[in-house]
C-alpha positions in Angstrom: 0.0 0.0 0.0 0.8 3.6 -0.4 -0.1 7.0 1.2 -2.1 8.7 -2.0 -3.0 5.7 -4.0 -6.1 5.2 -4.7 -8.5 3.1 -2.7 -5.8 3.5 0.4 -8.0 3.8 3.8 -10.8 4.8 1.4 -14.3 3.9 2.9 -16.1 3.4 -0.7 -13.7 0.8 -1.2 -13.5 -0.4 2.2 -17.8 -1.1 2.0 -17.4 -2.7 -1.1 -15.1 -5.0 0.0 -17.5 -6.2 3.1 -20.3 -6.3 0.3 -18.7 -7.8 -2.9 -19.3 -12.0 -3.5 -18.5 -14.5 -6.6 -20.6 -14.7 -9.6 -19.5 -16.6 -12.2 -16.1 -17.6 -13.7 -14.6 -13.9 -14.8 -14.6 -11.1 -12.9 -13.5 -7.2 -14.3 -12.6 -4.4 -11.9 -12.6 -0.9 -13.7 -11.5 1.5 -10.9 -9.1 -0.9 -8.8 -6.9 1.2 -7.2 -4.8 -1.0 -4.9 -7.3 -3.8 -5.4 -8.8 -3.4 -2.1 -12.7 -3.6 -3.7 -12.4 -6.7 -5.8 -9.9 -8.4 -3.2 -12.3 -10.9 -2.1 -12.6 -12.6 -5.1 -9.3 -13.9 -5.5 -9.1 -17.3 -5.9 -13.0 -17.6 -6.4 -12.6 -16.3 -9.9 -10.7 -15.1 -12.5 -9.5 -11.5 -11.5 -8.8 -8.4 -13.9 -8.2 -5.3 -13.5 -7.3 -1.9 -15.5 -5.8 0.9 -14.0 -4.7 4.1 -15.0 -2.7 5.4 -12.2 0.8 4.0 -12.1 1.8 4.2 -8.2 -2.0 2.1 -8.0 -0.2 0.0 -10.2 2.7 -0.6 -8.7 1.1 -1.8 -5.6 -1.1 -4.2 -7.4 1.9 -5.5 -8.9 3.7 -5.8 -5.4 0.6 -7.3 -4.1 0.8 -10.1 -6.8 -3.1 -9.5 -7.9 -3.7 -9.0 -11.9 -3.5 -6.0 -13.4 -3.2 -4.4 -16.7 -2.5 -0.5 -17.7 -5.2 0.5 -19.8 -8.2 3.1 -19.1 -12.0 1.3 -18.4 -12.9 1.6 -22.2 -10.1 -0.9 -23.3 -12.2 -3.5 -21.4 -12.7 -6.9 -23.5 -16.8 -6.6 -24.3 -19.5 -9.4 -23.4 -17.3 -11.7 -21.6 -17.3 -11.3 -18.1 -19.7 -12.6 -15.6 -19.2 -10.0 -12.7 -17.8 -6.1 -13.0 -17.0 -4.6 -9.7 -16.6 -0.4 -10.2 -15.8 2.2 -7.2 -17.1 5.3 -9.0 -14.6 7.3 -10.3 -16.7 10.8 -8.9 -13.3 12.5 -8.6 -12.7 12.5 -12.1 -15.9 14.4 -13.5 -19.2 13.5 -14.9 -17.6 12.7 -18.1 -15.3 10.0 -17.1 -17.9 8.2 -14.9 -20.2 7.9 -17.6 -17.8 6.2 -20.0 -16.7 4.0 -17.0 -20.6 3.1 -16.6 -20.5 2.2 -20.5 -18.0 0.6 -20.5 -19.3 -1.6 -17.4 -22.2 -2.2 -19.4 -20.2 -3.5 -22.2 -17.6 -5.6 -20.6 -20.5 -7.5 -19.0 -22.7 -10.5 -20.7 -26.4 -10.8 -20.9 -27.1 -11.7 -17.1 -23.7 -10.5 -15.3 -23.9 -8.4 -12.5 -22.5 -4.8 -11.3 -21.2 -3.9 -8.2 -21.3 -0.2 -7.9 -19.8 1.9 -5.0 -19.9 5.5 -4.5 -20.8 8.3 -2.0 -24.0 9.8 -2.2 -22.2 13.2 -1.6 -20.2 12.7 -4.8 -23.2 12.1 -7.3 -24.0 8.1 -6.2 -28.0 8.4 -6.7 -27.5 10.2 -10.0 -25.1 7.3 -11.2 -26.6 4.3 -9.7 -29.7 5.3 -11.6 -27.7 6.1 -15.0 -26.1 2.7 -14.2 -29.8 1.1 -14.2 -30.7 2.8 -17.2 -28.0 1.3 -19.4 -28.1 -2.4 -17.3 -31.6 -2.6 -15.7 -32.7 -4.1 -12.6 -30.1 -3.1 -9.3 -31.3 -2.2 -5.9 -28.6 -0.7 -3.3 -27.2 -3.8 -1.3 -25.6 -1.5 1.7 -25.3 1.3 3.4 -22.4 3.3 5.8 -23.0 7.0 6.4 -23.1 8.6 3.2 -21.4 4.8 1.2 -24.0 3.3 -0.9 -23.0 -0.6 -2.9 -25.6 -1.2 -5.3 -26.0 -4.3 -7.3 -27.0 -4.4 -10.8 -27.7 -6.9 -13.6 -27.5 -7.0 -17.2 -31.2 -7.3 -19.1 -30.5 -5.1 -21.8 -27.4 -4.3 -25.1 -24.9 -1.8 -24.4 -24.7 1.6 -26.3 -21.5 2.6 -27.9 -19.2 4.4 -25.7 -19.7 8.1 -26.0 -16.9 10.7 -28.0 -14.0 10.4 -25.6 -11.6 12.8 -26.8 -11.8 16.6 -27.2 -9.6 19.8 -27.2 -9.9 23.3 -26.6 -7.2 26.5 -27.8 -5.6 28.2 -25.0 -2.7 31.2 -24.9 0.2 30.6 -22.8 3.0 33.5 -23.0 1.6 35.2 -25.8 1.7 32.1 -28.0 -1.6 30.0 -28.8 -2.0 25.8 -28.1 -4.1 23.1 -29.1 -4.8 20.6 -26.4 -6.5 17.2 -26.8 -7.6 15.5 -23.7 -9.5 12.2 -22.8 -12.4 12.3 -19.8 -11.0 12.5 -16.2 -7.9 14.8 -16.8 -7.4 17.6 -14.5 -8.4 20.7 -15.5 -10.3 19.6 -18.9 -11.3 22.9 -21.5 -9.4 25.4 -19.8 -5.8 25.6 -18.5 -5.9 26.2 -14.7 -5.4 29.5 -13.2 -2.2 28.3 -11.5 -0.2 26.6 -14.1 -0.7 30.0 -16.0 1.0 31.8 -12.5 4.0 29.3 -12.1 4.8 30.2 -16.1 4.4 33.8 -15.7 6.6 33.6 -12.1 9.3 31.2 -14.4 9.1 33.9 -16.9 9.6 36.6 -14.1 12.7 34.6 -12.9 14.5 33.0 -16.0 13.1 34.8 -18.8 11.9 33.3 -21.9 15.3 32.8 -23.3 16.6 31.4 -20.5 15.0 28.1 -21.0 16.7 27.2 -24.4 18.1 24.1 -24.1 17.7 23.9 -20.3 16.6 20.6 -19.0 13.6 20.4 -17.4 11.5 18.5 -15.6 7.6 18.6 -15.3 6.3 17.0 -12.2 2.7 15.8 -12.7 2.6 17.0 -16.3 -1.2 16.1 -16.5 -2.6 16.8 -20.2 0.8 19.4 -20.9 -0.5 23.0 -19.9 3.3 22.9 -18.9 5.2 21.3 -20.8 3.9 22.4 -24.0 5.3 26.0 -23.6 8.5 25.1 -22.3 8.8 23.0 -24.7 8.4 25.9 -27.6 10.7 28.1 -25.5 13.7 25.9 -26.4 13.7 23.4 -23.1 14.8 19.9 -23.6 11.5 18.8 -21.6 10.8 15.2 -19.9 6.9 15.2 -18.5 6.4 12.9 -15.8 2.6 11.7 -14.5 0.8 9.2 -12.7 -2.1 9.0 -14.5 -2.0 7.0 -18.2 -5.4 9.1 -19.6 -3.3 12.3 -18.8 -0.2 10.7 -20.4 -2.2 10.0 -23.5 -3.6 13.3 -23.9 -0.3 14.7 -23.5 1.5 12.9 -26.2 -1.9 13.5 -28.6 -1.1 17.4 -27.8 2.4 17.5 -28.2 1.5 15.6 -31.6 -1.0 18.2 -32.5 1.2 21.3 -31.9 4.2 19.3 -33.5 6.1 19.7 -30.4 8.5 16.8 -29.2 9.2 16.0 -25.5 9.7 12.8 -23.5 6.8 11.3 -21.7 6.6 8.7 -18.8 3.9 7.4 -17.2 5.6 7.4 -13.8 5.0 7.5 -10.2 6.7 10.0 -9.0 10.2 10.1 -10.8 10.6 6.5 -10.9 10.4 5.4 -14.1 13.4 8.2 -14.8 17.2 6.5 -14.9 18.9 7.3 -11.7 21.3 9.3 -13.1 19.3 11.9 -14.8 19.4 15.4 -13.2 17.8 18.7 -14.7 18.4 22.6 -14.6 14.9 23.5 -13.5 11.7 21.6 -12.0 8.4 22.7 -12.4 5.5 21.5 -10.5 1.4 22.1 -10.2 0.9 19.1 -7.7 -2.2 17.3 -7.1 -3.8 17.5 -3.9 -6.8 16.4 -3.9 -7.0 12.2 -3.7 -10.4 10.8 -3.2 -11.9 14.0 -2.1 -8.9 14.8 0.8 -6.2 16.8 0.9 -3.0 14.7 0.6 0.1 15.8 0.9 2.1 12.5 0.4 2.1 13.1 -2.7 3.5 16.5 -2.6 6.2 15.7 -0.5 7.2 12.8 -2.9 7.6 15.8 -5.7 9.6 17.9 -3.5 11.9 15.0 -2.4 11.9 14.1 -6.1 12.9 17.5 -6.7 16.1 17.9 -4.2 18.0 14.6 -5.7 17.2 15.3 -9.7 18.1 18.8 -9.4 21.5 20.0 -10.5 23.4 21.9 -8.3 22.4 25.4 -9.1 19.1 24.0 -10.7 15.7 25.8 -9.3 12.3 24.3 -7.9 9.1 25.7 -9.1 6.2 25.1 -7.1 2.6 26.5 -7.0 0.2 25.7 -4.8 -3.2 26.8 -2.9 -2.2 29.5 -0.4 -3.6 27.6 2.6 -1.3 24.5 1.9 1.8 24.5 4.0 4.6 23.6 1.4 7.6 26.1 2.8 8.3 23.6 5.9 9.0 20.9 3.2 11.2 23.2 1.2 13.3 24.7 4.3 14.0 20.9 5.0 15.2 19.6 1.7 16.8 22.7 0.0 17.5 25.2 3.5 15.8 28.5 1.6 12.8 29.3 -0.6 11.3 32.0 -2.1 7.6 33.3 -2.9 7.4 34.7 -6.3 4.1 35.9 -6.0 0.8 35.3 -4.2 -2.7 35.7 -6.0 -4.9 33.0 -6.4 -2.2 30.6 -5.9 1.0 30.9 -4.2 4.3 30.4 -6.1 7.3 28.9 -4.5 10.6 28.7 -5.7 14.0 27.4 -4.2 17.7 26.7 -5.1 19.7 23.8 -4.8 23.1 24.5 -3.2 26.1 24.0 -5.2 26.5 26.3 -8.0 25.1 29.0 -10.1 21.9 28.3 -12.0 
C-alpha cells in the first residue's frame, strides 16, 4: 500500500469490500486502485483489473493481484460474468459515464455490477444512470453517506460516447491546441495556477533562459506545462501518474508538433537514476479521493532535491492555505515566494553552484 494511492484507507472501497461476492467464472474491476474492492474474489474467480494510475499500479503489482495498464474503455466486451466499479466521482461527470458504459459493455447478458460510490459525490445520479444502461439493481448496503448497489445486465450496451476533445488556449503570448481524454485535471481550460507558475518562471528566467535547459515537469497532466516550455527551447521530460493524462499529453504534443519525453511514472521512478535537470516545475495534485494529501506533494519535492542540478531551481505552485515552505526549508535550507494571488508560487535553489 501507499499514502495517496487510490483506494488507500478509502471507505467506498472499504464497504465494497464487506459487500462484494462470486458470480461466475470472470470477474472485471474498472477503478481498482490497490485492489482493495475486488480483493475478495481472488481465488474464487478469475480477476482483472485496469488501472490508469501508475503508483496504483505498482502496488497491485507488489501485491501479486492481476493488473493491466489500460483506461476502463479498453475493457474486453460481453465476456465477463461480474464487474466490480468504485465510481470514479473525482474525475468528473464525463469520465464516470464512459466507466458506466463501458461496465455495461464488458458485462454478458445476465452479469452483474457492483457499484460503489458516496452519495455526496453524485452516487444516486449514477446508480440510476447505471440502471438505465443495465436494468434491474437495488442498493445492497449502506455506511454514512457509502452506498453498494447491485445491478444486472437485461439489456445491449450503447456505444461508448466521443472520448476525446480539445480546446485552444494562450500561454506567454503564444496559442495551443490541447486534446484530452475524460478525467484529466483541468479539462477545456488551463488552470489558473499553471498560467501563475509560467508567468513567475518567466519573471525569474526569462523566456530565453530556457533554451536548451533541462527540465523536468512533475505531474505533467494533459501538458499546460510542458507544451510551452517545450516551444521556448527546453529539452523537456513530462512525468505523471495518470495513463489518460499521459495519452492526452503525447496526442497534444503531436498536435502542436512539439516533441518532448513522456513517462507514465509515479513520481520520478520510471526516470534513470542518473538523470538530473536545470529547472523543475510542478502544479501538484492535492486532492486524492476527495482529501487533501500531501504525500504526494512531499514525494515531488523530495523528487525535486535529488534530480536537481546543483544550481538547478524548484518551481512550485500551490493553494495559499497549503503548508509547502516547511518541506522546502527541510530539503533545499531556503525558498522563495514569487508571487501570491490565487495561488502561491514557491521557488528554491539547490546549493552547489550557479543556475
Amino acid at each position: 500500500m501507499k499514502p495517496g494511492a487510490r483506494g488507500y484507507r478509502d471507505p467506498v472501497y472499504d464497504l465494497l469490500q464487506r459487500v462484494v461476492a462470486p458470480f461466475g467464472q470472470r470477474a472485471l474491476d474498472l477503478n481498482p486502485g490497490v485492489g482493495w474492492g475486488s480483493l475478495p474474489l481472488e481465488g474464487r474467480m478469475a480477476v482483472e483489473r485496469l488501472e490508469t494510475s501508475r503508483a496504483a499500479f505498482r502496488c497491485l503489482e507488489a501485491s501479486g493481484l492481476k493488473a493491466r495498464l489500460a483506461p476502463p474503455w479498453e475493457a474486453e466486451e460481453g465476456v465477463f460474468d461480474l464487474v466490480v466499479l468504485a465510481l470514479p466521482a473525482g474525475r468528473g461527470t464525463a469520465y464516470v459515464q464512459a466507466s458506466l458504459v463501458a461496465a455495461a459493455r464488458a458485462l454478458r447478458m445476465g452479469g452483474r455490477l457492483y457499484l460503489a460510490g458516496d452519495k455526496n459525490k453524485g452516487f444516486e445520479r449514477y446508480f440510476k444512470e447505471a440502471r438505465a444502461l443495465l436494468g434491474y439493481g437495488e442498493v445492497l448496503e449502506r455506511k454514512g453517506p457509502v452506498r453498494v448497489a447491485l445491478l444486472e445486465k437485461e439489456r445491449e450496451a450503447p456505444p461508448l460516447p466521443p472520448l476525446w476533445q480539445s480546446f485552444r488556449a494562450p500561454l506567454l503570448g503564444e496559442a495551443y491546441t490541447f486534446f484530452h481524454l475524460p478525467g484529466v485535471f483541468s479539462a477545456g481550460k488551463v488552470d489558473r495556477a499553471s498560467v501563475l507558475l509560467l508567468e513567475a518562471l518567466r519573471g525569474e528566467v526569462g523566456l530565453g533562459g530556457l533554451r536548451e535547459k533541462a527540465v523536468l515537469d512533475l505531474g505533467a497532466g494533459y501538458g499546460a506545462l510542458t507544451l510551452p516550455l517545450v516551444r521556448l527551447g527546453a529539452r523537456v521530460v513530462a512525468v505523471e501518474d495518470d495513463l489518460v493524462s499521459v495519452l492526452s499529453l503525447k496526442k497534444s504534443l503531436e498536435a502542436n508538433h512539439l516533441s518532448a519525453r513522456v513517462l507514465h511514472s509515479d513520481v520520478d521512478e520510471a526516470l534513470t537514476e542518473e538523470e538530473r535537470f536545470d529547472i523543475i516545475v510542478t502544479n501538484p495534485p492535492f486532492h486524492v479521493g476527495g482529501a487533501v494529501i500531501l504525500d504526494v506533494a512531499q514525494a515531488f519535492v523530495e523528487a525535486a532535491a535529488a534530480r536537481l542540478k546543483p544550481g538547478g531551481g524548484f518551481f512550485l505552485v500551490a493553494n495559499p492555505f497549503l503548508k509547502y515552505e516547511p518541506l522546502l526549508e527541510e530539503r533545499f535550507g531556503a525558498f522563495r515566494t514569487l508571487l501570491v494571488r490565487e495561488y502561491k508560487v514557491l521557488f528554491a535553489l539547490k546549493e552547489g553552484g550557479r543556475r
